[in-house]
Phi, psi and omega in degrees: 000104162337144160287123175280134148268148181235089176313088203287114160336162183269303174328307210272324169314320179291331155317321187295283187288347168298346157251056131293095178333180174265336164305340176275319192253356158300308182293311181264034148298347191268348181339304216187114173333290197276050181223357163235012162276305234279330196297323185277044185241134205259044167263341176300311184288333157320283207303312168335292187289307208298322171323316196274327191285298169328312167280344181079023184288119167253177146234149185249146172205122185250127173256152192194171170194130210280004170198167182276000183270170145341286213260027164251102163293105178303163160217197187246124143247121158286112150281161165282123165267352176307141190283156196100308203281024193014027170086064137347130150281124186268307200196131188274158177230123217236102155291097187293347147312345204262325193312331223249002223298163151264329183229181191298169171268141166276103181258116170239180215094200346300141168240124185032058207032048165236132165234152181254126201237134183212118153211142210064232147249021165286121167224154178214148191252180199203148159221086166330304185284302162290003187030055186234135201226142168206130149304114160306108171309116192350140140282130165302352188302157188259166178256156144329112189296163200053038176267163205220335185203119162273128191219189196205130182190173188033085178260144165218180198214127174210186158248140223241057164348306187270339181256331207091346235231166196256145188226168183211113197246153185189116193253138215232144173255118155246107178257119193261117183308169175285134173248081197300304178330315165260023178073026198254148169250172186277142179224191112221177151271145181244152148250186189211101176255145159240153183244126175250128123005297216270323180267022174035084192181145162262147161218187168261135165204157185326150178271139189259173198246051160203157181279068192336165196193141176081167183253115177289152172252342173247206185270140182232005134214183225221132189018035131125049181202124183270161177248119149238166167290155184226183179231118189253258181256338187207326180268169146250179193180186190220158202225134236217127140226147200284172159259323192274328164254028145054032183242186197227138171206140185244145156247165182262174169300104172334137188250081204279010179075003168240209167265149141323322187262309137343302212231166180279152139236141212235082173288136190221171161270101206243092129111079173072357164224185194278137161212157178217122170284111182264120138208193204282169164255347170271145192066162220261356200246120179251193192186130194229144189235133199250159182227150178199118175274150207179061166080343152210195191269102169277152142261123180296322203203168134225153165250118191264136170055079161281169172221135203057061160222146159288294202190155174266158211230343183129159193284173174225198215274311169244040165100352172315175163194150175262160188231175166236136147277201208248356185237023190044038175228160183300098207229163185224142211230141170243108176299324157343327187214007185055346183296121192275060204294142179240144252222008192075329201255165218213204150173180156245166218300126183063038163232020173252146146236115172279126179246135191232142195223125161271149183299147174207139170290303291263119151308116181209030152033053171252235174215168184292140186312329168313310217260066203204335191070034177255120204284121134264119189238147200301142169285136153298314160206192183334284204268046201245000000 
């Protein structure tokens, strides 16, 4: 009896492989020419991340550095996600972006699994999954004549809905010295540079009229708006940017009963919407409280009294949260059971952040980690 062939729709087939890791659609780009035009496409590439998002696929990456000299180098452990493996280190990862760093580097994001890595004026885009890094190019923007200094800080990262396009915002300090001869006091000025993706280019655009501050410690943005906390003439306050019309809006702070100078607050991205995490900065026993924006500032939860912990590092899939302890390891707390897991890994103080990613195609036309000389190597074991 002749063999029936059964012929798969092209639709159903494509449908099929979009819920596919990305390590699975690397290989079979070798199939066949159009199964390696249709992954780059970007409705392929949609269906993908909606797929990963829908599932709840995450991937973990802890950024750390285990000492405070010159010669203590931040990386990456790639954690494990798998139920069992207790967030295992499968494997670290060394970025030569990271070496040359002058203060620790700073990671924002992920905005649609790309993250933007930053220190000084070095910014770089990272697509973790597809292992693809690009360096960002000088900016053309011009400086102010007589400037004596420059610095660079509170970079953020979104999408650009409506264009397609990957953006990149980051604010530059111009400083002029004090000049006695000519009677000038030390002064400075800010800019605003923007980065588009699609013209591998910077411009200037306005400046807003308060000041951003600080380093995220979670992901700060959210449905196509960076967040930072600011400071404006008397207050304090959080500060907005759109992407897609490349404009600035300030909101206020949730009115958590305390101070700034008490308690820390830390914004993040919690299901979609904007939150801010509260808690004290004195004492070894904490209590953390989530805020959640949703046209005003709710309290979502609190966690009462942890004991032995510094600070919290991000959520995980069913409301755990990770810590830091008071002993620098990596620990995951379940409101459910109160339970406190300590978790093996380890760093030094205040130099961890979990950045949690669904997988992504998203293209940023750099070049592959190899040829970036960015190393991974299998952890000898959990605390490696």
């Amino acid at each position: 009896m002749p063999e029936t062939r059964v012929e798969v729709p092209e639709m159903v087939m494509l449908e099929i492989l979009s819920k596919l890791p990305v390590k699975s659609l690397t290989r079979f780009r070798c199939v066949c020419k159009p199964w390696c035009s249709s992954f780059q496409t970007p409705h392929f590439i949609t269906k993908h991340q909606q797929n990963n998002l829908h599932n709840n696929n995450l991937n973990l990456l802890l950024k750390r550095c285990l000492g405070n000299t010159r010669d203590d180098i931040y990386y990456f452990s790639q954690l494990s996600t798998e139920k069992g493996q207790n967030f295992s280190v499968q494997h670290n990862i060394h970025l030569p972006f990271f070496e040359d760093c002058w203060y620790a580097p700073v990671v924002s994001g992920p905005c649609n699994g790309l993250l933007c890595l930053h220190d000084a004026d070095k910014v770089a885009l990272w697509n973790p999954s597809t292992r693809e890094f690009k360096t960002l190019p000088q900016s053309t923007v011009q400086r102010p004549p007589s400037v004596d200094s420059t610095s660079f800080g509170c970079v953020g990262i979104g999408f650009d809905s409506q264009s397609g396009d990957y953006k990149v915002v980051r604010f530059v300090t111009n400083y002029f010295e004090e000049n006695e001869d000519e009677g000038l006091m030390g002064d400075w000025n800010h800019q605003v540079e923007l980065y588009s993706l699609k013209s591998d280019s910077w411009k200037e655009i306005s400046v807003p009229g308060v000041q951003p501050y600080g380093s995220p410690l979670f992901n700060n943005y959210v449905n196509g708006f960076y967040y930072w906390q600011a400071i404006g003439d008397s207050e304090y306050l959080i500060l907005s940017f759109d992407m897609v019309n490349e404009k600035f809006s300030a909101l206020p702070l949730p009115e958590f009963g305390g101070s700034l100078a008490e308690y820390y607050l830390e914004l993040l991205e919690f299901n979609g919407l904007l939150g801010a995490i509260v808690y004290p900065r004195e004492g070894t026993d904490k209590s953390f409280d989530l805020w959640v924006m949703n046209g005003s500032w709710t309290k979502q939860f609190s966690i009462e009294s942890l004991p032995r912990v510094e600070r919290p590092l991000g959520f995980w899939k069913n409301g755990e949260l990770f810590l830091e302890s008071s002993d620098h390891e990596l620990v995951l707390f379940d409101p459910s059971t109160r339970e406190l897991k300590s978790l093996g890994i380890h760093a030094y103080q205040e130099t961890m952040q979990i950045i949690a990613y669904v997988e992504s195609l998203v293209p940023i036309n750099g070049r592959s980690e190899r040829e970036e000389l960015i190393i991974r190597r299998p952890a000898g074991d959990a605390s490696d």
